[in-house]
Structures are given as C-alpha cells and as structure tokens.
C-alpha positions in Angstrom: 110.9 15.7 -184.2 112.7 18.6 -182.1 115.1 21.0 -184.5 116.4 23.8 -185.1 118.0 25.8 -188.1 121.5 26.2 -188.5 124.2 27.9 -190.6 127.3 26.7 -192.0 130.2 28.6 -191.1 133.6 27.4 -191.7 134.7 24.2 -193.8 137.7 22.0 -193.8 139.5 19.2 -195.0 142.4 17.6 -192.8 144.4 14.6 -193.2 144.6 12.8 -189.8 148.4 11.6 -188.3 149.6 7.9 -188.5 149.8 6.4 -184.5 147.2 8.7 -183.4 143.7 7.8 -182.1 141.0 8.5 -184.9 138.1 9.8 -182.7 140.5 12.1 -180.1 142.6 13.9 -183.2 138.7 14.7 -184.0 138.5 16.7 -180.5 141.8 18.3 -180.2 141.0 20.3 -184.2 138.0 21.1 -182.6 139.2 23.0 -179.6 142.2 24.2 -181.6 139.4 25.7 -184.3 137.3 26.6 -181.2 134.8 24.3 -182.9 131.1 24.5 -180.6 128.8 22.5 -183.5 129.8 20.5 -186.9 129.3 17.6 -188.9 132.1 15.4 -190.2 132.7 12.6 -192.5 135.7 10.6 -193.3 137.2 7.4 -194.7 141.1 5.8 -194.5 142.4 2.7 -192.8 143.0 2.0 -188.7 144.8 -1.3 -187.3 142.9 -1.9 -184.5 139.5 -0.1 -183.0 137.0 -0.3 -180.3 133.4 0.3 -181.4 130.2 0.3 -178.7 127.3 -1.2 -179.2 123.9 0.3 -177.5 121.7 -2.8 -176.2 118.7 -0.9 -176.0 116.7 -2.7 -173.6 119.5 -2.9 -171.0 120.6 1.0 -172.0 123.8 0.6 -172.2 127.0 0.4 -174.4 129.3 -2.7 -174.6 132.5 -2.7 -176.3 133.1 -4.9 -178.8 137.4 -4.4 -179.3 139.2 -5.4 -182.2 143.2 -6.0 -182.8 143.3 -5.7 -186.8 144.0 -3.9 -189.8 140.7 -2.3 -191.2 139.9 -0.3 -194.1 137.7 2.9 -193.2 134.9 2.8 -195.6 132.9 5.6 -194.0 133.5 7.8 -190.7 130.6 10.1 -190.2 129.4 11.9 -187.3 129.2 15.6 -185.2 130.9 17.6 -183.0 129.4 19.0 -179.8 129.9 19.5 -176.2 129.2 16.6 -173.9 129.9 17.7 -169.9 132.0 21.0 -171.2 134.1 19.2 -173.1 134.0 18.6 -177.3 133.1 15.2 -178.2 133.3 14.2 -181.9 130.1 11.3 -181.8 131.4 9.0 -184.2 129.9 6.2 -186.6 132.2 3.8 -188.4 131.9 1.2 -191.2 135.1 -0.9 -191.0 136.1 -3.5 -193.7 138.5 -6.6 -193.9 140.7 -8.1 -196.2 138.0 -10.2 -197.1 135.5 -8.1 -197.5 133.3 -8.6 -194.5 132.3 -5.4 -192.2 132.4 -4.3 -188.9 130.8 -1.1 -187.3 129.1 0.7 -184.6 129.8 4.0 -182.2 133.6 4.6 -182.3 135.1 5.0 -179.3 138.9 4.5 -180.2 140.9 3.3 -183.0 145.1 3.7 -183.7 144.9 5.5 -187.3 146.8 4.4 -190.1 145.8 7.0 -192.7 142.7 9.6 -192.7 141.0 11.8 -194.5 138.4 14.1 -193.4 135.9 16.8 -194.2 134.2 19.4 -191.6 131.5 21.6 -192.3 131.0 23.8 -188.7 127.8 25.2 -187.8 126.8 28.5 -186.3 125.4 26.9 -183.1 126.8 25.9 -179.8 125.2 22.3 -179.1 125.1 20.6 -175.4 124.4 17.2 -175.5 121.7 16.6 -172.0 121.1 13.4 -170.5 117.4 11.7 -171.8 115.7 10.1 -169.7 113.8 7.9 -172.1 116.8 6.6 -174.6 119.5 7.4 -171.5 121.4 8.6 -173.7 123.6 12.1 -173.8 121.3 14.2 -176.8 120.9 17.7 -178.0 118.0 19.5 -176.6 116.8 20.5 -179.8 
C-alpha cells in the first residue's frame, strides 16, 4: 500500500441548491475554497442520476442512467485534481420508495436536497493515469 500522511485543515458543512447537479456543486465550492485535497460525505434526496460502473476486465466505465426520485442514503468520496481541474470522485448509495438500492461512481444527478460535510487536507493530490487498473489514481 502506497501513502502518505496528511493534515486536516479547514472543515465545512454546506447545504447543496435544489435544480443543481450534485457532483459539479461539489467542484465549484472547491475552486471557490481553493480546495487542492479533501474528503467529503453527504446524504439528501436527487430525482434522477447517472452512476458508472467499472467492468474490470474490459477497463472501462458504463453508465447505467436513471430518471427517478431517490433518497441519498450516503454520498462519500474526495476532492482532487484530475487534468488541472478539481474533481470531487464520488460514491453513491441511492434508495427507492420501496426500499431497494442503487449505487456506483456518480457522475451526475439533478439535486433535490443535500447536505454535506468537508474535511480539507493540507496536500495538493493529482490523480495520474495507472497503467495496471487504467484508472486516473493518486501517486501516493
């Protein structure tokens, strides 16, 4: 296992805006905080979202989209830098009326209501390209 130490820095709560994407409010606080490394978690409801899924033997993502009202039982994930720009990597757990789940890599989602928690880091992280997953990960 690669790693390195951190420090927390700064912490924050924020409530997220009705009509906006969930994942890309995540991005814009970040640059407006001047946010380089952090960990978030988060819960509310979306009507509709678009998770990935990572087939690992193929290496790649496939979408899997949905046009429905969800509860958000858990949002968790990080903030980094992915080609220069921040990119809020984000897990969801997404539940329906009746109770069965949905979830994967968020990639967009229309918010109804959110909550969230950030805890920033003292680091700047870069996410590089790895040649064995293919995937974009820190070079810890």
């Amino acid at each position: 296992m690669d790693y390195q130490r951190v420090e927390g820095d700064r912490e924050f709560v924020a409530r997220l805006e009705h009509g906006r994407d969930w994942r890309e409010q995540i991005e814009a606080f970040a640059d407006a905080e001047g946010i380089d490394a952090a960990f978030f978690f988060g819960l509310g409801a979306v009507q509709d979202a678009t998770v990935f899924f990572y087939d690992q033997d193929e290496q790649e993502y496939y979408p899997v989209e949905f046009d429905e009202p969800f509860e958000v039982t858990t949002a968790l994930g990080n903030i980094s830098h992915l080609e220069g720009d921040r990119f809020a990597h984000t897990h969801v757990t997404l539940s329906r009326e009746d109770g069965s789940m949905v979830g994967g890599h968020l990639d967009s989602a229309t918010t109804f209501a959110g909550e969230l928690y950030v805890r920033e880091f003292d680091a700047h992280l870069e996410r590089e390209h790895d040649e064995t997953t293919d995937l974009d990960l820190w070079p810890l």
